[in-house]
ZAMARGU-4260 file (C-alpha; in steps of 0.2 Angstrom, whole numbers, plus 5000, padded with zeros to 4 digits):
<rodrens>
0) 5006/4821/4989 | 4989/4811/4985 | 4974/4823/4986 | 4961/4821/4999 | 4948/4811/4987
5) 4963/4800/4983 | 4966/4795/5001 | 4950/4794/5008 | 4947/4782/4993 | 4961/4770/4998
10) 4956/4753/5000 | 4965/4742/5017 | 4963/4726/5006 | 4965/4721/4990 | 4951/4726/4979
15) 4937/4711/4971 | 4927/4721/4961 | 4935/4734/4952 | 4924/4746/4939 | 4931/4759/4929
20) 4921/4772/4916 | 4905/4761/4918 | 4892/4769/4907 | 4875/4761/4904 | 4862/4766/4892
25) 4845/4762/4891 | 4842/4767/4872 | 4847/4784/4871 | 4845/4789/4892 | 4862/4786/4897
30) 4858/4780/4914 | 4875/4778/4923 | 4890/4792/4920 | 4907/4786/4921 | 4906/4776/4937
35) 4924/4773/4945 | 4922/4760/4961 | 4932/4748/4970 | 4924/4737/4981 | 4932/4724/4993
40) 4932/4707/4998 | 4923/4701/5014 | 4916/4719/5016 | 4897/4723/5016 | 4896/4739/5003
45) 4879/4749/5002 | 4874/4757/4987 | 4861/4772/4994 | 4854/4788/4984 | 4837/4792/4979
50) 4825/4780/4969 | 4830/4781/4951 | 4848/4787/4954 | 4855/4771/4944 | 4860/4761/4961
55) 4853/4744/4953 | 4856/4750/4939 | 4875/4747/4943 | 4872/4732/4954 | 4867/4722/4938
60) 4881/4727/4930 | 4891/4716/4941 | 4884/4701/4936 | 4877/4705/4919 | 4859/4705/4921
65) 4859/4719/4912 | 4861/4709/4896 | 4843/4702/4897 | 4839/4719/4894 | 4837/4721/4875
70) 4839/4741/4877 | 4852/4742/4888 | 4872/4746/4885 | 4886/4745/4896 | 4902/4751/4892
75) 4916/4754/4902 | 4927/4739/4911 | 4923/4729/4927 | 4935/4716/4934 | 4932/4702/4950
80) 4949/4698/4954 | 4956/4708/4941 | 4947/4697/4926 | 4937/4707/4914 | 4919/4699/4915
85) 4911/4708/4899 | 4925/4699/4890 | 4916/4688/4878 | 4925/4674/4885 | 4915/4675/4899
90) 4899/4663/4901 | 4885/4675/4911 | 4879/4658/4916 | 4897/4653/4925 | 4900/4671/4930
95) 4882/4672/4939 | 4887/4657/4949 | 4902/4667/4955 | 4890/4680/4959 | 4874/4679/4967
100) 4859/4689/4966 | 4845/4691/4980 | 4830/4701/4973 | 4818/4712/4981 | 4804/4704/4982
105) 4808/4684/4988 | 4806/4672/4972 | 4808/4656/4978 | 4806/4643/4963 | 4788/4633/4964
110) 4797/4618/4967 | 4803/4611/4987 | 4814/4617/5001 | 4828/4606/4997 | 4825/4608/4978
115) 4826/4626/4978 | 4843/4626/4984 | 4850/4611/4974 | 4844/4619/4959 | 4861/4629/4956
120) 4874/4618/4961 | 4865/4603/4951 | 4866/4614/4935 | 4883/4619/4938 | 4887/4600/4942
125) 4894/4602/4959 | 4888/4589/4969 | 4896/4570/4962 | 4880/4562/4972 | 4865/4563/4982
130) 4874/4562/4999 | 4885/4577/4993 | 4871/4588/4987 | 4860/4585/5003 | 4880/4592/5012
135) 4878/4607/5002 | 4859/4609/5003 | 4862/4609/5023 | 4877/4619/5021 | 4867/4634/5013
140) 4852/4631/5024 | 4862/4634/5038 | 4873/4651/5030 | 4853/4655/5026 | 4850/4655/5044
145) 4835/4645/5040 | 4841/4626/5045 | 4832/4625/5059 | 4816/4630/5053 | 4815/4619/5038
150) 4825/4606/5039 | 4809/4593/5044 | 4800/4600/5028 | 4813/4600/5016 | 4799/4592/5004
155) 4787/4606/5007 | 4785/4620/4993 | 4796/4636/4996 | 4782/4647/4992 | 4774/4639/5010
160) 4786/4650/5019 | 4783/4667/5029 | 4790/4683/5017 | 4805/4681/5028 | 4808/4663/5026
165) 4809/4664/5010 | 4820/4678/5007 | 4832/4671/5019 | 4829/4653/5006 | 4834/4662/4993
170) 4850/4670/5001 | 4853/4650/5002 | 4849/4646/4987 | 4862/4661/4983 | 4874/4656/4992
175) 4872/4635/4987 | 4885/4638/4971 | 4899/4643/4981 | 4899/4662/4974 | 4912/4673/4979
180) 4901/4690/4978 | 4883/4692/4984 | 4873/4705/4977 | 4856/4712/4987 | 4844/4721/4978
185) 4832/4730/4994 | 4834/4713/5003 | 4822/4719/5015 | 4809/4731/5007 | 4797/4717/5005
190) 4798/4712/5023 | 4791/4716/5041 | 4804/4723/5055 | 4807/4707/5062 | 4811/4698/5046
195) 4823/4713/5043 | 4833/4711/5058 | 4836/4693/5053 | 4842/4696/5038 | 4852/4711/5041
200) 4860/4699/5055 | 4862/4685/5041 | 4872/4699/5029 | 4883/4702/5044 | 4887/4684/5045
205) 4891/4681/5027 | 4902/4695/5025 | 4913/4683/5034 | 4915/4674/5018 | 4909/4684/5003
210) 4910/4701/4997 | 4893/4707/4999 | 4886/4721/4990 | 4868/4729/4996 | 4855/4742/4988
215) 4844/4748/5001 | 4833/4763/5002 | 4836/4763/5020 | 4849/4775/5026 | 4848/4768/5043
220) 4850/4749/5036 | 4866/4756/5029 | 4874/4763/5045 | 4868/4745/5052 | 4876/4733/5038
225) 4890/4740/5029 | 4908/4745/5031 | 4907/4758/5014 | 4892/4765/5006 | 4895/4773/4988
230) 4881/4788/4987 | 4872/4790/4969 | 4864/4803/4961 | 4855/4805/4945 | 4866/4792/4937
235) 4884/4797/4944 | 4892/4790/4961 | 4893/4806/4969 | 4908/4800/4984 | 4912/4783/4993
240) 4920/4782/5008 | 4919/4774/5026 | 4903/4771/5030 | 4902/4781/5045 | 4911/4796/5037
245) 4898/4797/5024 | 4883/4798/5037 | 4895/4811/5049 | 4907/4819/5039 | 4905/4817/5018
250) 4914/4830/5006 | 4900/4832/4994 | 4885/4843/5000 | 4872/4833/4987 | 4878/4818/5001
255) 4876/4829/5014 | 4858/4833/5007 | 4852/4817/5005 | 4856/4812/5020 | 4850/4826/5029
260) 4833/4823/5022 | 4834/4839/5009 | 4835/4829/4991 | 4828/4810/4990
</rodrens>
């Protein structure tokens, strides 16, 4: 008989990222405890918990940012599609293109529109001409949700947009390479309440395609967005579950504090 942990943790689908005794040190603070998560595909997964708990911490373990870090070092074993990505095999460059990163704050480059999102697939050579990149130039524009607005400027400097175009930009630029996993980093902490709503409606739409996985602050942007939530605390993952069993019903009373407003 599977214990109740086990069960509640059961994932419907297969899993796309799998992590098992993730440890990260930054020098000698050991900043993430023996993290165990299984996150699935086409799924929007929130990472919440107080600021410093480690929740980005972990985020950038899944793509390897962590490795610009001179300090930092992860141990432990993460797997997309059950390859090990901290195998030195791996290329960081090739494995970020399979996994894109959308900051807190926006960053478009200081270049144009159309150049901002041809960037990535021009470096990773997937476009054979010009007609093909301006396909996948329109084609991340339009998963951007920001065709509409831009495409009679794409010559026009991407730091020209509102806070809110230019975060949703860089979601295109994001998604331009094809990646198969899309990591959020307080997509929206940057941005006024309308901005927000777009873009939380543009993370419900590209969960149709990718596996997305979102830090946020915001409890309530949470319960909005995502189908699990994985709760952190001082550096462990404290429980993951349902997204709605975690705000109603969750098993661990630091959860239940949290969100009740008591620790944070």
């Amino acid at each position: 008989m599977k214990d109740q942990a086990e069960m509640d943790n059961s994932m419907p689908t297969p899993s796309k990222i799998s992590a098992s005794g993730v440890q990260v040190y930054y020098g000698d603070n050991h900043a993430i405890k023996d993290v165990n998560v299984e996150i699935a595909d086409k799924t929007v997964t929130a990472f919440i918990g107080p600021s410093g708990c480690g929740k980005s911490t972990f985020l950038r373990c899944i793509n390897r940012m962590n490795d610009t870090i001179d300090v930092c070092r992860v141990e432990g074993d993460i797997r997309i599609d059950g390859e090990d990505i901290y195998d030195p095999k791996v290329d960081p460059v090739q494995l970020r293109a399979k996994v894109g990163m959308v900051f807190q704050k926006p960053n478009p480059f200081p270049k144009s529109i159309y150049d901002n999102v041809a960037y990535g697939p021009k470096i990773h050579g997937l476009a054979r001409d010009k007609a093909e990149l301006d396909e996948i130039v329109e084609t991340a524009l339009r998963r951007g949700a920001i065709w509409d607005e831009v495409k009679d400027r794409l010559d026009a400097p991407g730091t020209g947009l509102s806070g809110g175009q230019q975060q949703r930009l860089c979601i295109a630029r994001a998604v331009a390479t094809e990646p198969e996993v899309l990591l959020m980093d307080e997509p929206c902490s940057a941005l006024d309440p309308i901005a927000t709503a777009q873009v939380e409606e543009l993370i419900d739409d590209l969960r149709q395609r990718f596996s997305v996985v979102i830090v946020t602050h915001s409890m309530q942007q949470a319960a909005r967005v995502s189908q699990r939530t994985a709760f952190f605390h001082l550096g462990n993952l404290v429980e993951m579950d349902d997204t709605d069993k975690i705000f109603t019903n969750p098993r661990d009373p630091r959860t239940e504090s949290y969100i009740s407003g008591r620790i944070g």
